[in-house]
NUBAMAR-106031 format. One record per atom (N, C-alpha, C): residue in three letters; atom name; x, y, z. Coordinates in pm, whole numbers. Layout:
residues N
residu;atome;x;y;z
ala;CA;X;Y;Z
...
//
This chain:
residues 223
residu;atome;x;y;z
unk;N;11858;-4220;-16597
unk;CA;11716;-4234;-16567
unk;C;11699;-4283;-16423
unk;N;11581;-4241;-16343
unk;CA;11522;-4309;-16245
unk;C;11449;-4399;-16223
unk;N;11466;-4517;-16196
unk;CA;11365;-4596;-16163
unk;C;11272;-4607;-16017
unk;N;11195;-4638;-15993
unk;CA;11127;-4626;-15866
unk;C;11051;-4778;-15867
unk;N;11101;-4787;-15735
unk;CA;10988;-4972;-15703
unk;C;10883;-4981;-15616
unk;N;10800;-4999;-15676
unk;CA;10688;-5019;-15557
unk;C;10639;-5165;-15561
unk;N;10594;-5218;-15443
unk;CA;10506;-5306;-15411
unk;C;10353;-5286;-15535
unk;N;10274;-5394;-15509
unk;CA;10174;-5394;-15608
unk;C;10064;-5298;-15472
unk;N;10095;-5282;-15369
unk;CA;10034;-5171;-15315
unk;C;10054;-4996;-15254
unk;N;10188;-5026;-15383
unk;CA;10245;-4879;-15343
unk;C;10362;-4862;-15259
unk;N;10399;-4970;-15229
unk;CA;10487;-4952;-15082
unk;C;10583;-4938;-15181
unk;N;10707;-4847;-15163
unk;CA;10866;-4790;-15225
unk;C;10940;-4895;-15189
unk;N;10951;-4999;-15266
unk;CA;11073;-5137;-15222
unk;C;11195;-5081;-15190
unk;N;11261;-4982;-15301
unk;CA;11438;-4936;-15257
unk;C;11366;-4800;-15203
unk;N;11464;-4760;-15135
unk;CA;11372;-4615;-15089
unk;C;11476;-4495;-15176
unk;N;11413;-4377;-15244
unk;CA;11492;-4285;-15283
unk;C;11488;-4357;-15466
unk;N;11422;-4500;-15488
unk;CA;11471;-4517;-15637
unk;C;11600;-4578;-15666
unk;N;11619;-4602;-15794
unk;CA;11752;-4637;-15858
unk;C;11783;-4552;-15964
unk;N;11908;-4512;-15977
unk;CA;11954;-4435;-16069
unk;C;12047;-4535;-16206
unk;N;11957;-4530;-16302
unk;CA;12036;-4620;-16407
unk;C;12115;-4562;-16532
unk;N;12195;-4609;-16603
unk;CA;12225;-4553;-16742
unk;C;12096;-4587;-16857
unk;N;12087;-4511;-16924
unk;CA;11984;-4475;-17029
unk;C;11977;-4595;-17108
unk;N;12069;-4680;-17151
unk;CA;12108;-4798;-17197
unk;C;12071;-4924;-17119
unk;N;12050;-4910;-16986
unk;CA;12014;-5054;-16895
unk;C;11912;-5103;-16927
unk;N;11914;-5243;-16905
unk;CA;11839;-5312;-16942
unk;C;11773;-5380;-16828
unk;N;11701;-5449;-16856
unk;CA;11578;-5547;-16685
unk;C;11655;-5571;-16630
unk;N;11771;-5676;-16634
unk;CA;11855;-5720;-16597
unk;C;11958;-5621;-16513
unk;N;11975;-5510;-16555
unk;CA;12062;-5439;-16468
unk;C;11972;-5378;-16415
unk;N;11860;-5346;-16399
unk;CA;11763;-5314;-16314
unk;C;11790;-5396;-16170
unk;N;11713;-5569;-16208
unk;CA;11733;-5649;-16104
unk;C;11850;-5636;-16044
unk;N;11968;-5627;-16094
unk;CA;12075;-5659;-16018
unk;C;12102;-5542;-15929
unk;N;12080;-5373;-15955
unk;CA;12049;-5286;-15894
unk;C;11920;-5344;-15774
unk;N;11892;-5399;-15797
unk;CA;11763;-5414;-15672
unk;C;11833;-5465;-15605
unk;N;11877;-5610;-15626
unk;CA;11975;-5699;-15573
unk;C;12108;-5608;-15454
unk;N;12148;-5526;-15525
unk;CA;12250;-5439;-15425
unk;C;12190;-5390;-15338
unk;N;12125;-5303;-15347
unk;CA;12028;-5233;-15229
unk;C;11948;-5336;-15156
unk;N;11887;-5430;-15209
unk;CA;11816;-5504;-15076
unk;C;11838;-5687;-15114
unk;N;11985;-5713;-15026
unk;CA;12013;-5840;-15075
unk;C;11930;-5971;-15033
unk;N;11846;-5955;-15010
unk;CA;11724;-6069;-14987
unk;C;11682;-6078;-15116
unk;N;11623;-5996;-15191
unk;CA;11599;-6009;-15315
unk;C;11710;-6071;-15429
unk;N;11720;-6158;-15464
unk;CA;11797;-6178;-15542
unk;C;11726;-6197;-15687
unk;N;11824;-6170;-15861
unk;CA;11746;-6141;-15916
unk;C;11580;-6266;-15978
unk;N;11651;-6400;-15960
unk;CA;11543;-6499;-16019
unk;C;11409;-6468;-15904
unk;N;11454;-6416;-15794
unk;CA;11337;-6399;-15671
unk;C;11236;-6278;-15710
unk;N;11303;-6204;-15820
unk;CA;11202;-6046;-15865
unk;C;11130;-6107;-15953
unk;N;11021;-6036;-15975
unk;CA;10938;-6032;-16083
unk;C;10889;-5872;-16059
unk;N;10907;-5806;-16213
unk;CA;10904;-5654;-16231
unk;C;10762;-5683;-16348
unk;N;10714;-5550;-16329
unk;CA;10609;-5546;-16432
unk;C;10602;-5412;-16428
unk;N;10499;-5371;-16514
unk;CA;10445;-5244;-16555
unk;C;10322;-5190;-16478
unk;N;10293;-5077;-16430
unk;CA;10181;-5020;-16353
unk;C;10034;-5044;-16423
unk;N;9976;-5101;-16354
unk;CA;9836;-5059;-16410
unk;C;9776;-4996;-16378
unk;N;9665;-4913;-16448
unk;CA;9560;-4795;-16437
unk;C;9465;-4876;-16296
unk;N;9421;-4793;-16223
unk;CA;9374;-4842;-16106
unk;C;9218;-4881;-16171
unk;N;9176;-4974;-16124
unk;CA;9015;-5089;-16158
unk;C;9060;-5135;-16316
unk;N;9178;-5161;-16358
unk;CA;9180;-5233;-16467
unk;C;9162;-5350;-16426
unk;N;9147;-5456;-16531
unk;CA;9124;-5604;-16514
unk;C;9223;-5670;-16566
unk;N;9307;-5625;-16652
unk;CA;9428;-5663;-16746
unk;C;9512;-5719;-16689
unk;N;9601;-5814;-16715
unk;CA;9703;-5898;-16665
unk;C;9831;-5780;-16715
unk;N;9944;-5779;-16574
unk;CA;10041;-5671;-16618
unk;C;10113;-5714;-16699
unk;N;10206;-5620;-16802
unk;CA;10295;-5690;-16884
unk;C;10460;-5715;-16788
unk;N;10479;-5841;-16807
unk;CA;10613;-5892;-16713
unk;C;10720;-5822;-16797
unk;N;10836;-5792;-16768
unk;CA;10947;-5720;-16808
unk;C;11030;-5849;-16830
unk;N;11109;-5784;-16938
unk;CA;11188;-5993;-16940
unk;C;11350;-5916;-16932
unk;N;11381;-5992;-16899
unk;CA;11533;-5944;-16831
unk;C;11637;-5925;-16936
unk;N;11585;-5981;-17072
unk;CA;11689;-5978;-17183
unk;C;11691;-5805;-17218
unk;N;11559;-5755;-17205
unk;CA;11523;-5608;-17259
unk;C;11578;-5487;-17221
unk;N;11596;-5390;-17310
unk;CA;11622;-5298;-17239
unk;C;11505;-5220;-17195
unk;N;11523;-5121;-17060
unk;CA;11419;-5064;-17025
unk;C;11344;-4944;-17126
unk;N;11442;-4931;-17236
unk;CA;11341;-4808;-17308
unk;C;11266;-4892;-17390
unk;N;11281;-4999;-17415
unk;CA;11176;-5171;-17481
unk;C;11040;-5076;-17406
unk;N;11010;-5068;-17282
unk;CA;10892;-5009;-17228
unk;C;10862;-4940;-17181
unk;N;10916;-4799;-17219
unk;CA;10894;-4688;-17187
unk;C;10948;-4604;-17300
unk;N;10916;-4455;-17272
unk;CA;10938;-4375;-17384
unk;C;11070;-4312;-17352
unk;N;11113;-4328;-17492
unk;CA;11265;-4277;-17438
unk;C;11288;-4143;-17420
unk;N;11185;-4070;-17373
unk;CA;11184;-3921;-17376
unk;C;11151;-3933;-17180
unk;N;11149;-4001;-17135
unk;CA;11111;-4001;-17037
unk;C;11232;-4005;-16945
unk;N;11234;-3945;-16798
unk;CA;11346;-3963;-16692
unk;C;11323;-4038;-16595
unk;N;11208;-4020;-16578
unk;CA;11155;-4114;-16433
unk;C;11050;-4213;-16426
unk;N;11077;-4312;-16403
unk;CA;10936;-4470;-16427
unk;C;10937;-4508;-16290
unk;N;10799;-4589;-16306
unk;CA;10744;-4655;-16184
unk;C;10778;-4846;-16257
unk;N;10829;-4918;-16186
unk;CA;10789;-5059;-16197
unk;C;10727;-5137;-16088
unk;N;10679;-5217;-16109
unk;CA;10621;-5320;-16001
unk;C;10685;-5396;-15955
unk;N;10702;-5449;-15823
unk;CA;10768;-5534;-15782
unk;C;10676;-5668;-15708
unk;N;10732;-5754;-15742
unk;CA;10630;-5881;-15705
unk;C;10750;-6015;-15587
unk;N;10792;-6009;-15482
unk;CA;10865;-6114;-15419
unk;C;10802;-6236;-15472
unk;N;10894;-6329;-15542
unk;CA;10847;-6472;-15612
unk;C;10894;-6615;-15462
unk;N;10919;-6519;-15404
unk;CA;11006;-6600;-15258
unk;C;11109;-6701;-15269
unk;N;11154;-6767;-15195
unk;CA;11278;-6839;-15182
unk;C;11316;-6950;-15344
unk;N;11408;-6921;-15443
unk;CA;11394;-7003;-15569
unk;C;11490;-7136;-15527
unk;N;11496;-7230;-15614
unk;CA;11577;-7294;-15627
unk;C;11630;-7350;-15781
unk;N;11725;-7424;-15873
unk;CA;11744;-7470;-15990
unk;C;11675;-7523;-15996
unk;N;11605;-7594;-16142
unk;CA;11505;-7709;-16197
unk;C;11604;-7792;-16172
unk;N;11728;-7781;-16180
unk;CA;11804;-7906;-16191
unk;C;11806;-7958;-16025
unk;N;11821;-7917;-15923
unk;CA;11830;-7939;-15794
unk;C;11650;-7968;-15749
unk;N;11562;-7918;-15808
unk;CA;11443;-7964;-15743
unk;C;11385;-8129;-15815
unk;N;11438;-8146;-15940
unk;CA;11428;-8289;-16044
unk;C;11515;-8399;-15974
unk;N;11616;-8337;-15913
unk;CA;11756;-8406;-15860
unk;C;11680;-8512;-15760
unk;N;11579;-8427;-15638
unk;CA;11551;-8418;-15518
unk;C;11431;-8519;-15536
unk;N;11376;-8432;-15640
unk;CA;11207;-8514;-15631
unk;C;11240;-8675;-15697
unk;N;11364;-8681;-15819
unk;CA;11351;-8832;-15838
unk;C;11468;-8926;-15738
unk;N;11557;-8857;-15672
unk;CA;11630;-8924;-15609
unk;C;11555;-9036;-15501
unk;N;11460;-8944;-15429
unk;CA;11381;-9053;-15348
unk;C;11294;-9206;-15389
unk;N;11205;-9190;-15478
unk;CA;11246;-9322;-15534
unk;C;11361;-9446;-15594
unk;N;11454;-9339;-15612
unk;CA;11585;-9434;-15621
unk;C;11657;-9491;-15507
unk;N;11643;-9415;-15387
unk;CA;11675;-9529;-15296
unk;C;11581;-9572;-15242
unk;N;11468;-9536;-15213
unk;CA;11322;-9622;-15150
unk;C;11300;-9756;-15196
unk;N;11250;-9721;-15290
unk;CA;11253;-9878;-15364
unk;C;11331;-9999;-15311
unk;N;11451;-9983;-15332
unk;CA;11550;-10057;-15280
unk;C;11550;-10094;-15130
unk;N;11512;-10014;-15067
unk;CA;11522;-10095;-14933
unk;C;11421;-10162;-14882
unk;N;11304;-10152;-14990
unk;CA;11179;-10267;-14966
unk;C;11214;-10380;-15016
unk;N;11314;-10398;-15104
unk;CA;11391;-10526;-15172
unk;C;11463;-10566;-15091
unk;N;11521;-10483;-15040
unk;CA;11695;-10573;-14966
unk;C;11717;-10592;-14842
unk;N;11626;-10504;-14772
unk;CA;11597;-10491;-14625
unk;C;11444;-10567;-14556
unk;N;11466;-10635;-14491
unk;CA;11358;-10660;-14419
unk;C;11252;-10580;-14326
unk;N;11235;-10454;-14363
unk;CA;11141;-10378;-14353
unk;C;10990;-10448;-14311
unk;N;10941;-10526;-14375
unk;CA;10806;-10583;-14340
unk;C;10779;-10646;-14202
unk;N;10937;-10671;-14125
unk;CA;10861;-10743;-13975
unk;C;10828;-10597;-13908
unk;N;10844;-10478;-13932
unk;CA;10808;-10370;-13906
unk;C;10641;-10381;-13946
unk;N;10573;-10445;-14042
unk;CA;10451;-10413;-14039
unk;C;10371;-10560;-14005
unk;N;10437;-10649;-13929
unk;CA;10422;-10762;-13891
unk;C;10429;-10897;-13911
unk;N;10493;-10886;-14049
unk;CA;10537;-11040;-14133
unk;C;10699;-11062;-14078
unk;N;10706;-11147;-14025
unk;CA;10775;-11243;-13942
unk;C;10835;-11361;-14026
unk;N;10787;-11412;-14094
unk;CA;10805;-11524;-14128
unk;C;10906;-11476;-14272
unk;N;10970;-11583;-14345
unk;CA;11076;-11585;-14394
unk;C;11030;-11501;-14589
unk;N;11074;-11414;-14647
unk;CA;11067;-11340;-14729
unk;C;11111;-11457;-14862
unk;N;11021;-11491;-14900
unk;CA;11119;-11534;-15057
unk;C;11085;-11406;-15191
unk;N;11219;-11415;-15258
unk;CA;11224;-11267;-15324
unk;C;11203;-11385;-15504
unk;N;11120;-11319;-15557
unk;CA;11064;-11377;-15687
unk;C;11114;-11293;-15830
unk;N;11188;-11361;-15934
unk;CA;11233;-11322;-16037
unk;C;11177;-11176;-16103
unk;N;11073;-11216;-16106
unk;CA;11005;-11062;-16177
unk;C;11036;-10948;-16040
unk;N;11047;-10974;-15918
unk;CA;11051;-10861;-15835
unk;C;11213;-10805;-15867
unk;N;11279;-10907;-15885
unk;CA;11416;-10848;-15906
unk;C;11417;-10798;-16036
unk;N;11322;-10834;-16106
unk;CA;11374;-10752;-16306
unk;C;11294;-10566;-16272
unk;N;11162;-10601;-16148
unk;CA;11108;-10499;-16117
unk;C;11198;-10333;-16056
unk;N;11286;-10438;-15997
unk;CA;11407;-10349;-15930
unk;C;11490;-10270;-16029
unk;N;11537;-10401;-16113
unk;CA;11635;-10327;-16242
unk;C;11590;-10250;-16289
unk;N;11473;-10229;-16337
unk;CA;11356;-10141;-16454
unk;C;11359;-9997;-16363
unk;N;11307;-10010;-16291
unk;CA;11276;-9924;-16162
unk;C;11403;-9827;-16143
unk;N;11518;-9890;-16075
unk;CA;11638;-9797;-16067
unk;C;11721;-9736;-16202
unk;N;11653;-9822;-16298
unk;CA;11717;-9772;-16440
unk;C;11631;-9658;-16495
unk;N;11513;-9629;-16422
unk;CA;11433;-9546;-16502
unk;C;11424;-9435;-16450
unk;N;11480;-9417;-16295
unk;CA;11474;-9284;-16227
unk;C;11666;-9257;-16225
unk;N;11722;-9331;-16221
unk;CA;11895;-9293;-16298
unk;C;11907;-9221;-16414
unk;N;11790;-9275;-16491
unk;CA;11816;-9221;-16621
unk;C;11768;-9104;-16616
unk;N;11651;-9041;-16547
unk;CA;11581;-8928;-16507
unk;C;11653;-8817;-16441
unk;N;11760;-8880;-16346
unk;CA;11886;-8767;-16305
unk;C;11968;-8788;-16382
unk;N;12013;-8840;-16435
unk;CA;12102;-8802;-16584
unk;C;12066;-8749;-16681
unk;N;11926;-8742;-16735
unk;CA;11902;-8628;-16847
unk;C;11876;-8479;-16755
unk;N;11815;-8499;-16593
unk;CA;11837;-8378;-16555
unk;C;11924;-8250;-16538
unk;N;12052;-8363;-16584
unk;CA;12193;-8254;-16584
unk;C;12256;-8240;-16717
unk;N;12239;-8344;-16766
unk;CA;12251;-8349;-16956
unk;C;12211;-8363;-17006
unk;N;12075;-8365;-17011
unk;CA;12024;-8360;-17195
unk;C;11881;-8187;-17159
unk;N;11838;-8219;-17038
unk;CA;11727;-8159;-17052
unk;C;11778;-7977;-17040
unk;N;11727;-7934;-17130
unk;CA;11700;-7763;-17103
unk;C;11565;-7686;-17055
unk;N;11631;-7567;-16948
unk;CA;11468;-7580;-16926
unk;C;11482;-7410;-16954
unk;N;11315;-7368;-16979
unk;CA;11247;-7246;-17004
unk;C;11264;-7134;-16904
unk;N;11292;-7169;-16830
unk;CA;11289;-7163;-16644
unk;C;11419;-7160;-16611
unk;N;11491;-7029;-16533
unk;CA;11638;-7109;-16434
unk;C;11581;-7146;-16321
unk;N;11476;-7085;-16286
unk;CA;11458;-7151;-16131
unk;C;11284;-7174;-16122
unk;N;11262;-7252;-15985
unk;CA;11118;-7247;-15918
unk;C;11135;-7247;-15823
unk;N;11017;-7202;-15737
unk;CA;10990;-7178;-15651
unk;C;11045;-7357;-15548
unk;N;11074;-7243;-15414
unk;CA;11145;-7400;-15284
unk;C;11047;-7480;-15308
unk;N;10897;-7399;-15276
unk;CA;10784;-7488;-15155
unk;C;10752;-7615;-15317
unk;N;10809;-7562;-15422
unk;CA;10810;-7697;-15513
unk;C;10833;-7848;-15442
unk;N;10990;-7843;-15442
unk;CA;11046;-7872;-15394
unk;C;10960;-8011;-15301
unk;N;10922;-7957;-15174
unk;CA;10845;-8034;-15064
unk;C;10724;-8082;-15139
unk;N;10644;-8005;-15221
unk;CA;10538;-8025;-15286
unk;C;10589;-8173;-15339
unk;N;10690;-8164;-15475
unk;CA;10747;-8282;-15560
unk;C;10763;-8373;-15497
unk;N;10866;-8378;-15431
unk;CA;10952;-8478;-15268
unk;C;10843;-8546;-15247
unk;N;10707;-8501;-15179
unk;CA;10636;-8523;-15096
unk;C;10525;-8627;-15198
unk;N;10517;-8623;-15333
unk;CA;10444;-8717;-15415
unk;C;10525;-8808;-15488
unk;N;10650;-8796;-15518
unk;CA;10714;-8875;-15559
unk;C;10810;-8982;-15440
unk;N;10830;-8935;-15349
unk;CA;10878;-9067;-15242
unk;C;10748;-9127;-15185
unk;N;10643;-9083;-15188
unk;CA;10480;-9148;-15130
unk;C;10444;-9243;-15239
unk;N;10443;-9189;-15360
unk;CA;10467;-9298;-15447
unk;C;10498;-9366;-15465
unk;N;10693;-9390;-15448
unk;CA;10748;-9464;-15486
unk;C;10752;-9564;-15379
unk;N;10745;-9525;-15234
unk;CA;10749;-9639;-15136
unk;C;10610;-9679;-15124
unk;N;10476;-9626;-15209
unk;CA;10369;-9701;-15190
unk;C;10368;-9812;-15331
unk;N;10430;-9791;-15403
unk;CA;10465;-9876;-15534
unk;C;10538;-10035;-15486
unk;N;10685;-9986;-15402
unk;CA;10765;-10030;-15336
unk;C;10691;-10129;-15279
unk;N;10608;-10113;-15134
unk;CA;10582;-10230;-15047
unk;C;10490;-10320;-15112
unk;N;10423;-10293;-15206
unk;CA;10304;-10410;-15267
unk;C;10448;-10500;-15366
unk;N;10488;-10429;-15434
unk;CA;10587;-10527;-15525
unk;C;10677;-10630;-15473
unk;N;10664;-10545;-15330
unk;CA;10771;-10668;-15297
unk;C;10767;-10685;-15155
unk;N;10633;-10757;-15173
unk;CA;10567;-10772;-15052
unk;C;10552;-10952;-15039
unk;N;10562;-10990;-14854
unk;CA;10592;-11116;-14892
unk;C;10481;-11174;-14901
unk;N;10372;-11115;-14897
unk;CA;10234;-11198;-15017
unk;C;10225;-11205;-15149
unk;N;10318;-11103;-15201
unk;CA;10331;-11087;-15356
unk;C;10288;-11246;-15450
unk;N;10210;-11225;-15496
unk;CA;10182;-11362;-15623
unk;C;10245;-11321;-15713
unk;N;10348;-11358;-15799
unk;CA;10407;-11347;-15917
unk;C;10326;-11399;-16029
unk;N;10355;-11290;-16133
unk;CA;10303;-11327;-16250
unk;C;10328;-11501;-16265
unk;N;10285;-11546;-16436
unk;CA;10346;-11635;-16531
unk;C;10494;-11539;-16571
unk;N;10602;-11684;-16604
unk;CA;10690;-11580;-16707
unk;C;10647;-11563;-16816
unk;N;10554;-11613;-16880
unk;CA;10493;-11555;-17036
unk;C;10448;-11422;-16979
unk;N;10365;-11427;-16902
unk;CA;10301;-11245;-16887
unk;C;10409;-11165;-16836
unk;N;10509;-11202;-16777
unk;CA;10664;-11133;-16702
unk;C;10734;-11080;-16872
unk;N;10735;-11216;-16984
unk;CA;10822;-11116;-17079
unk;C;10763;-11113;-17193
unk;N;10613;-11088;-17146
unk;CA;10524;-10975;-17262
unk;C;10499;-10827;-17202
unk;N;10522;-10834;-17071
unk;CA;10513;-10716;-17002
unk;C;10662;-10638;-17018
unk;N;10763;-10682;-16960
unk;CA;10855;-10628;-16995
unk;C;10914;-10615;-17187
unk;N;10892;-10625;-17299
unk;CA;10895;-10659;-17391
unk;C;10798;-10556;-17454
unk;N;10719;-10501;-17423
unk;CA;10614;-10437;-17453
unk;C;10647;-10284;-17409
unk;N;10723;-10278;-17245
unk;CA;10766;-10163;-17208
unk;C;10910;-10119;-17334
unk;N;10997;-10213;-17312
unk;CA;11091;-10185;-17435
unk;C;11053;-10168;-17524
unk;N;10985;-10196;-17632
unk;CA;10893;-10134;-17726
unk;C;10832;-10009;-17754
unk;N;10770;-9990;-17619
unk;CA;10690;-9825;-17599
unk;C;10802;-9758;-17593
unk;N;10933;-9810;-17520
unk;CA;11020;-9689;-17465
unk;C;11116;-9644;-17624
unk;N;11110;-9757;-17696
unk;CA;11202;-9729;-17819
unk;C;11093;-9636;-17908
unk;N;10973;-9623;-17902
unk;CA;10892;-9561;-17963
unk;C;10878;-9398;-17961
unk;N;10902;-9395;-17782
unk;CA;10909;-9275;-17749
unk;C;10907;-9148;-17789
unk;N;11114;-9194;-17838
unk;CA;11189;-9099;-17876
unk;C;11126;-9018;-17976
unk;N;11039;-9115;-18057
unk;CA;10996;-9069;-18201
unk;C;10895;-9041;-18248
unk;N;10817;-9004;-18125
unk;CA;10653;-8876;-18146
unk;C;10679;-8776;-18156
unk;N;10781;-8678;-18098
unk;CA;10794;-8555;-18125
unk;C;10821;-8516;-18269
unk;N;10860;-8635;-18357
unk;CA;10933;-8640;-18497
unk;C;10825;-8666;-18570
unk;N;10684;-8763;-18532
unk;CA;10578;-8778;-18626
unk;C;10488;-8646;-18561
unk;N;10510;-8589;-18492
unk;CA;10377;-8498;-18468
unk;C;10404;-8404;-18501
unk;N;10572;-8342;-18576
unk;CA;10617;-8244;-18606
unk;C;10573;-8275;-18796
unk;N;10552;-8408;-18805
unk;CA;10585;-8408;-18972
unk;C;10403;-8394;-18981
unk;N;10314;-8456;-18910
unk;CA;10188;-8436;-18881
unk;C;10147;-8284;-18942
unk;N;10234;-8174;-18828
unk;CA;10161;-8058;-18815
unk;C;10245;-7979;-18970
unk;N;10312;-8080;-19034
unk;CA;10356;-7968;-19162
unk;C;10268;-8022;-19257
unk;N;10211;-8143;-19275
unk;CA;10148;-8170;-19346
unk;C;9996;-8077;-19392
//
């Protein structure tokens, strides 16, 4: 069979088509694209089906597990697919890596470093119990966040898009170093320790709870 690629405005992506076995599937489609024009790589395609010109319909996406006669007639020799550039990808696991790593070291150097005669406090830093349990909590909770990123979590997705990436980065280190300088700042007023270990005591609590909504909202929805 022939395949043929066009742009969503007609433009011939491979020129001349691809020639496939009758048996190929999306997947050997993409990777045929992939040979002929190696910028494209396959998580960077997105293929679809032609639409009738002034339709309104959302196209149907081709899923890479399928074979191509899945959407088309197998009496047929020659198809048109769509081609859509999804632009530069990267892993979920490398963009989760990125976006929580920066609070894991930010944080920390508003603790350990004297950073603040940079915004004009001069005078001598005293560091207060709850700021240090603040630290522990803190680096334990974005550690733990790159460790389920590589072992426990599965994702729907092999990849997203880079400009993620800067997008994530760019709210999660603004965050975390705007979190950072108030906590442990040398005006900081410290709690009571009664409100220090009802606060922390309360987070352990929620966090042991967690685990176990997906388990009541599953017994919920059989009920």
């Amino acid at each position: 069979m022939k395949v043929t690629v066009v742009s969503r405005s007609g433009r011939e992506i491979v020129k001349g088509g691809i020639e496939l076995s009758d048996s190929a599937t999306v997947a050997d489609l993409q990777e045929a694209i992939h040979r002929r024009t190696k910028k494209f790589y396959p998580s960077r395609q997105r293929l679809t089906l032609p639409l009738q010109p002034g339709t309104k319909e959302r196209p149907i996406v081709l899923n890479y597990k399928k074979s191509l006669k899945d959407y088309y007639d197998s009496n047929v020799d020659n198809f048109n697919v769509v081609f859509k550039d999804l632009g530069p990808q990267v892993s979920y696991r490398t963009l989760f890596f990125w976006e929580y790593l920066g609070p894991l070291i930010l944080y920390p150097i508003f603790y350990y470093f004297p950073v603040y005669q940079f915004f004009g406090y001069k005078g001598e830093r005293v560091i207060h119990p709850v700021q240090t349990y603040a630290l522990y909590y803190w680096c334990l909770h974005y550690s733990k966040r790159i460790l389920e990123t590589f072992f426990v979590h599965r994702f729907s997705h092999a990849t997203s898009p880079l400009s993620n990436v800067f997008r994530n980065c760019a709210y999660y280190w603004t965050f975390g170093s705007y979190v950072a300088y108030y906590v442990n700042h040398p005006l900081y007023t410290p709690v009571s320790d009664l409100q220090m270990k009802i606060g922390f005591r309360g987070w352990d609590t929620l966090s042991s709870f967690k685990p176990l909504l997906p388990y009541f909202a599953k017994e919920s929805s059989q009920s």
